[in-house]
C-alpha positions in Angstrom: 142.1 128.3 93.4 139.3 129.3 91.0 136.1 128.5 92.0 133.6 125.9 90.3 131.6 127.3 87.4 128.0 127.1 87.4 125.6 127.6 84.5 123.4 130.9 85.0 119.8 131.2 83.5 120.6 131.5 79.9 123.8 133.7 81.0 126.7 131.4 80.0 129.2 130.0 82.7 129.6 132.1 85.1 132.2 132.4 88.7 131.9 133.2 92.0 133.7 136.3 92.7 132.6 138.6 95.6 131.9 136.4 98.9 129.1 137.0 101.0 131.0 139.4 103.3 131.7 141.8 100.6 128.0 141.7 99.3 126.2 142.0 102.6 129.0 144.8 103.5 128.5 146.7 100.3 124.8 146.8 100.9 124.8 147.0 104.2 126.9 150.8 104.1 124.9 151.6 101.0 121.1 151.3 103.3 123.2 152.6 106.4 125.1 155.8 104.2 121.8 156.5 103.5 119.7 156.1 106.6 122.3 158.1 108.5 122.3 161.3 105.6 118.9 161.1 106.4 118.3 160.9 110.0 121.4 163.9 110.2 120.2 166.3 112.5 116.4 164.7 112.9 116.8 161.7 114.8 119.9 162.2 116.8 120.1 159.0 118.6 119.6 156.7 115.6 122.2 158.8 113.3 124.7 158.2 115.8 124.3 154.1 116.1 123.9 154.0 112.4 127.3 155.4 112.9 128.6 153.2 115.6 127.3 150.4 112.6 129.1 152.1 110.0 132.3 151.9 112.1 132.2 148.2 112.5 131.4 147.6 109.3 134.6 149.5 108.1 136.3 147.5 110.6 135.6 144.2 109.2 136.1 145.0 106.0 139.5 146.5 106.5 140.5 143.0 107.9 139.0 141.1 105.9 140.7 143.3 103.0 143.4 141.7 104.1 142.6 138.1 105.0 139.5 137.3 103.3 139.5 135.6 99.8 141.1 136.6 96.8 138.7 139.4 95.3 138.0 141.2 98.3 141.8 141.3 99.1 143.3 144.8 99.0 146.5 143.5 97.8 143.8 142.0 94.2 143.0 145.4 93.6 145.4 148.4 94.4 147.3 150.0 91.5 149.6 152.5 90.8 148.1 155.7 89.9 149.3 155.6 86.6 147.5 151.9 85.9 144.0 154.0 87.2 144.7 156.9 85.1 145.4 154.6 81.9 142.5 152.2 82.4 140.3 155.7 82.5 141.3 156.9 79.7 140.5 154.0 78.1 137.1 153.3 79.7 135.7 156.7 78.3 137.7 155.0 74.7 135.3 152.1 75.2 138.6 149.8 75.1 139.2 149.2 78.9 140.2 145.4 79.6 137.5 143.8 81.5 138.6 143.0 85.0 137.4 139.4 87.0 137.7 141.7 90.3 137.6 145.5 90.8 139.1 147.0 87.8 142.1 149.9 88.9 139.2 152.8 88.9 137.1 150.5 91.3 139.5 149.5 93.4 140.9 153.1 93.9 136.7 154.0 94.7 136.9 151.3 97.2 140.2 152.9 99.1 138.5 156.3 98.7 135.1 155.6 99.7 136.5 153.6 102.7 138.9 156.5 103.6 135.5 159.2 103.2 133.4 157.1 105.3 136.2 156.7 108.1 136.4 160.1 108.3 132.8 160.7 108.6 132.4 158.5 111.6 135.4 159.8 112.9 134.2 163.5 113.0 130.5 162.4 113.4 132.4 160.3 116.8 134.2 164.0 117.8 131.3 165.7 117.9 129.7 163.4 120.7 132.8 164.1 123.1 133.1 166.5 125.7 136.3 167.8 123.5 135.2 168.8 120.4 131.0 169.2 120.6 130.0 172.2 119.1 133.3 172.6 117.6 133.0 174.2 114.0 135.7 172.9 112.4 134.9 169.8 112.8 131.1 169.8 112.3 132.3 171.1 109.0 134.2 168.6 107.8 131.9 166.4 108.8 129.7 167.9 106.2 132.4 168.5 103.9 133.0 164.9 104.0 129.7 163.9 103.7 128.6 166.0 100.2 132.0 165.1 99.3 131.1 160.9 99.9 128.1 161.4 97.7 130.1 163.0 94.9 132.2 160.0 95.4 129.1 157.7 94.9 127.7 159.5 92.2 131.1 158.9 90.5 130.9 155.0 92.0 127.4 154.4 89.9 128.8 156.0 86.8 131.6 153.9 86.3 129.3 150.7 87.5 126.8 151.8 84.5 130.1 152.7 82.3 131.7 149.5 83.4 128.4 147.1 82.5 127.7 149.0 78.8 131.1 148.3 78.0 131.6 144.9 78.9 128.0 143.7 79.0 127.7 142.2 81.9 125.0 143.7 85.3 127.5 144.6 88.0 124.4 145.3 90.1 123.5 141.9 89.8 127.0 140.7 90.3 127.2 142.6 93.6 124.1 140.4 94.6 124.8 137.2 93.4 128.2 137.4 93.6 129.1 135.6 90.2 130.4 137.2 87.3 130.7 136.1 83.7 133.8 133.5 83.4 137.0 136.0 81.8 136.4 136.9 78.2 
């Protein structure tokens, strides 16, 4: 069911799409991504419960990715690597359809950043266990993962900026208020 519409300050009609779960996670592992790449190896203790919050934030999102409403549903925004690779191609043509939800080249930066991130608390977890501290490989690919997560985000904020020229529209805001423009 498609929510009520609303009229915006001099914006048009406009939807709810992202819930507040989505918003407050998204910020949420945006302020805690950062706080933990900077704490690293200063402030031990507080880099590893950012980490701890990190993991249950990836928890809840992962099942709410699957019972939450319909935007932040996995199931709304996976698509076959071929869909992604054809909705790029046209987003660098300028002629990308406009998506309601995560377009294909968002939702596959959702599945990647939430598989980068897993695997950075994962390692980050192994290297507070008897079994693996001070073990290099895995304190490296804990780093690896890390540069390669802000690679990832770098990529994120391009397509955000790419994505809003295009279409017109503030994703930044959209990711705060949680409406978007009504489809069109």
């Amino acid at each position: 069911m498609m929510a009520p519409l609303s009229r915006t300050s001099g914006a048009g009609e406009s939807v709810k799409v992202w819930d507040p779960l989505v918003r407050v996670f998204h910020w949420s592992l945006v302020c805690l991504f950062v706080f933990s790449f900077v704490t690293g190896d200063e402030w031990k203790k507080a880099h590893i419960l950012s980490g701890y919050a990190i993991a249950g934030l990836i928890a809840l999102r992962l099942i709410w990715g699957l019972l939450g409403p319909h935007h932040a549903r996995f199931a709304n925004f996976l698509y076959a690597p071929t869909t992604i690779l054809a909705f790029l191609r046209d987003s660098l043509a300028f002629r990308a359809k406009r998506y309601l939800g995560h377009n294909p080249a968002g939702g596959a930066m959702v599945v990647l950043l939430l598989a980068a991130v897993s695997g950075i608390v994962t390692t980050g977890y192994m290297m507070t266990t008897d079994a693996y501290w001070g073990v290099g490989w895995v304190e490296d690919t804990h780093k690896l993962l890390v540069y390669s997560t802000i690679g990832l985000i770098a990529l994120h904020i391009a397509g955000v900026v790419l994505a809003s020229v295009e279409h017109r529209e503030n994703l930044v805001r959209a990711m705060v208020t949680g409406r978007k423009r009504r489809e069109g």
